[in-house]
N, C-alpha and C positions, 0 to 999 in steps of 0.2 A: 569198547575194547577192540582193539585190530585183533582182524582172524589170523591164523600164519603166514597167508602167503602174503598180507598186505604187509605184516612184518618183515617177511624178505623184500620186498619191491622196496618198501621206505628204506630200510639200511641199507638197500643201494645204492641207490639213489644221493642218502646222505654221505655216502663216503665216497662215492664219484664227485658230489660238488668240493668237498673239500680235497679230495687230490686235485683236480681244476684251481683250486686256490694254490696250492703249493708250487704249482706251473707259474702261477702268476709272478707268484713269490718271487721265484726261481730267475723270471724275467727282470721283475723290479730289482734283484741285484745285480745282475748286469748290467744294466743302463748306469746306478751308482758307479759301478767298477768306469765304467767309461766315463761318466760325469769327473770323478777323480784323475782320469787319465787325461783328460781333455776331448773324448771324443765316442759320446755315446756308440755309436757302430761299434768301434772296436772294443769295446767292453761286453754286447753284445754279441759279436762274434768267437769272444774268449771264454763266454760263459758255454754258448753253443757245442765249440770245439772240447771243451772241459769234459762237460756232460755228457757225448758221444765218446770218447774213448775211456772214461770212466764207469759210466753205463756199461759199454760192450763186455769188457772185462766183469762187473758184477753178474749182467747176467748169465754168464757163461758158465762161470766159477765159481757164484756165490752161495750155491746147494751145498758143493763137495767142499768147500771151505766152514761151513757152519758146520756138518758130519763133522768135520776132523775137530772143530771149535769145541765140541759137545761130548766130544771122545766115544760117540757111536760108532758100532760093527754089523754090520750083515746081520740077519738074523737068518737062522736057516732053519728047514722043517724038522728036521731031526732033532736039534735043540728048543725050535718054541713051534710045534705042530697049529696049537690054537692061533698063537696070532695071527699065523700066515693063512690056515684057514679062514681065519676073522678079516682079515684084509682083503683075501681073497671076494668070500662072500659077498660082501658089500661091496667090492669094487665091481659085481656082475650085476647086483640089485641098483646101481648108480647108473651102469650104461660104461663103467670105467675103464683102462688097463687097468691091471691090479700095480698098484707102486710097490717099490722095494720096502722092506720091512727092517728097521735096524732096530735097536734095541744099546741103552744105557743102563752100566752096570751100577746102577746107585739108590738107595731105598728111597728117595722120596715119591709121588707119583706121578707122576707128569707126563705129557705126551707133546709130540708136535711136529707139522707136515711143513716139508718143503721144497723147494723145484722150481719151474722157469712154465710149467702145461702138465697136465696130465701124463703125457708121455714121456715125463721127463719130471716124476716127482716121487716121495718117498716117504715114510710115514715110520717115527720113531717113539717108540716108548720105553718109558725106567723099567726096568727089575722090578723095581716097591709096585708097583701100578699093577705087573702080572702076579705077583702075588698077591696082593689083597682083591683084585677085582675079581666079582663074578663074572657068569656067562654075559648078561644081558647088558652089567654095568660096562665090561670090556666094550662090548659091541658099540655101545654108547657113546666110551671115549672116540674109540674109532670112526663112526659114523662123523662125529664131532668134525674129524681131520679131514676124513675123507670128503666131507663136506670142502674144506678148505680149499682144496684139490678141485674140485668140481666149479665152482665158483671161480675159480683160477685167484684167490686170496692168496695162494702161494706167490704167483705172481705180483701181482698186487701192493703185496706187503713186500717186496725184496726191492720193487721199483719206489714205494716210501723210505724204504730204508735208505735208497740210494738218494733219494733227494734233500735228505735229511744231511746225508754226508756229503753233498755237492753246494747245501748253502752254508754247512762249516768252511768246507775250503775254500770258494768265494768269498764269501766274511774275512778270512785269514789275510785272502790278496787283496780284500781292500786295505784292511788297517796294515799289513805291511807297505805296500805303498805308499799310504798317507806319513807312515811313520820314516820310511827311508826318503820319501821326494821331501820330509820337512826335517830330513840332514842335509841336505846337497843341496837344497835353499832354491837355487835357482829353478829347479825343476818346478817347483812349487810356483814360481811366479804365474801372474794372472790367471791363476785357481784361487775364486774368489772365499775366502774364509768359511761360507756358508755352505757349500757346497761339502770341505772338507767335515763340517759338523754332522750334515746328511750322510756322508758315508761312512762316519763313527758309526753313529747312530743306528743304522739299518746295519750295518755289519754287528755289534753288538746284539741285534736286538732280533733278527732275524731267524740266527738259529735257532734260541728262545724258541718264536713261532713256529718252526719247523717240526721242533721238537713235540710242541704241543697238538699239532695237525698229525704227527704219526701215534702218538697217543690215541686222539680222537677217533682216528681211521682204525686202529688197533681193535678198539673197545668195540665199536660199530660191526665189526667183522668176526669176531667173537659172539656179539649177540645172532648176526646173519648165521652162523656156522652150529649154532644151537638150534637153531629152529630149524634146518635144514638136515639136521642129524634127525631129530623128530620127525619130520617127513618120512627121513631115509627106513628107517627100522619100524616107524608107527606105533613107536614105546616111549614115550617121551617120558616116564618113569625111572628107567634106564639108567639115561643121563643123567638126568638128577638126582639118582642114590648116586653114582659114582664123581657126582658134583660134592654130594654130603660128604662124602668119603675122605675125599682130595681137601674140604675146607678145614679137616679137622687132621688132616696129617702131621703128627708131631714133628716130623723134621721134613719141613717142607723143602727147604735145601739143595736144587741143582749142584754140585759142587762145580761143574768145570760151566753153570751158564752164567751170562754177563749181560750188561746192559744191551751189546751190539745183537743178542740172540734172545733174549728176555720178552718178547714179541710175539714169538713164534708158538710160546707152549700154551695149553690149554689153560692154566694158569698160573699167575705169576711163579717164577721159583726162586725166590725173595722171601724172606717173612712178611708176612701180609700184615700193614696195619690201616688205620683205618681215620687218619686225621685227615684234616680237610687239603691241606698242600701235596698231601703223598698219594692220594685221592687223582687229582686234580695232573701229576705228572705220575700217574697209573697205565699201564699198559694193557691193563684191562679190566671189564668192568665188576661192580661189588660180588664175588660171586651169592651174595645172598639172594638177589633180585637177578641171577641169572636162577636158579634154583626156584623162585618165585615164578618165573616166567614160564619157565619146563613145567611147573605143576599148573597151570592154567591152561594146558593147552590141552 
């Protein structure tokens, strides 16, 4: 059985290679885009240029756009004393700035951290969450997040997110291309047929995988952010009653979360089920064997 920290090293490790695939990815539809154009460079350069002002803009803006996405508020000490204490806490036992504290007015219980660095991140929970959790389980989720933060996952995950939406709109501009250059006919000439099927193809099919590589990096980071919560607190008990807690939540129910913010929280806020396809485009991983995991250590 791997000890903890080997368990943090490997979940590195495996979701640094697979972001490395998504760059790949990333690359191999540019070239397409230019193969369809007539001139790999400049599909290459279109993808570059894409991805740098699309980039700029997410990571700038993409914290304070999910807040508003989630219908979170400030949390202030006067209205929730514990958390911000709790936040506080752990953000001195981490080595951390303490991040901002918001808070979602909705009973289900769920949490989740995000931002661009440390210095510039923030750590949100439900309503339901602070009212059902104890001392230790709080501390637990929190740790969880604050984990996230420390790891720079926050980061991490907003830069998948983005690549996820850079090879939707890639894909987009190849098949509009293929589909307007084979109205106007001529454009199309000596773009050999086969090439036009390679760029169906990989445009269809890419997202797909993109999709599936931010899943994987998701679940992998969730696992790293447990054990690292563990570390944090050295209750790794904790966590896992406030795992048990959150698996059995009768209305598990974000109301304002969605697929583009579904990511972020501790766990899914979805109904959870548990067939092998929904599994498989999961955003994160069984929490029964995250709960398995906490109690082995």
């Amino acid at each position: 059985m791997e000890t903890l920290f080997e368990q943090v090293r490997s979940n590195k490790l495996r979701s640094y290679l697979m972001f490395l695939f998504f760059i790949i990815l990333l690359g191999i539809l540019g070239a397409v885009l230019g193969l369809v154009w007539g001139d790999v460079n400049i599909g290459l350069f279109v993808a570059v240029f894409i991805s740098i002002l699309y980039s700029f803009f997410a990571y700038y803006s993409g914290d304070q756009l999910i807040l508003k996405m989630t219908g979170a508020r400030e949390a202030t000490k006067k209205e929730f004393p514990f958390l911000i204490n709790t936040v506080e806490g752990l953000a001195i036992a981490a080595g951390l700035p303490a991040p901002k504290a918001y808070v979602i007015d909705d009973s289900a219980m769920n949490a989740f951290a995000t931002g661009r660095d440390p210095q510039h991140a923030s750590i949100t929970v439900t309503t339901g969450l602070l009212k059902v959790m104890k001392r230790e389980e709080l501390e637990g989720v929190i740790a969880h997040e604050m984990s996230h933060v420390q790891n720079y996952d926050i980061r991490f995950m907003m830069l998948t997110a983005i690549m996820v939406g850079l090879t939707t709109l890639i894909s987009d501009f190849i098949l509009r291309s293929i589909w307007y250059g084979g109205k106007r006919g001529s454009s199309r000439r000596g773009v050999h047929p086969a090439i036009i099927l390679i760029g169906v193809f990989f445009a269809i099919l890419t997202p797909l995988i993109g999709q599936l590589i931010q899943f994987a990096i998701s679940r992998q980071r969730e696992y790293l952010a447990d054990a690292n919560a563990a570390v944090l607190t050295r209750y790794p008990p904790g966590l896992a009653s406030a795992l048990e807690k959150i698996k059995k939540d009768p209305d598990p129910l974000v109301d304002n979360a969605n697929k583009a913010t579904a990511h972020l929280f501790i766990s899914t806020p979805f109904r959870d089920r548990t067939d092998f396809v929904t599994n498989l485009f999961s955003t994160h991983p069984p929490i029964d064997e995250r709960i398995k995991r906490l109690k082995a250590m």
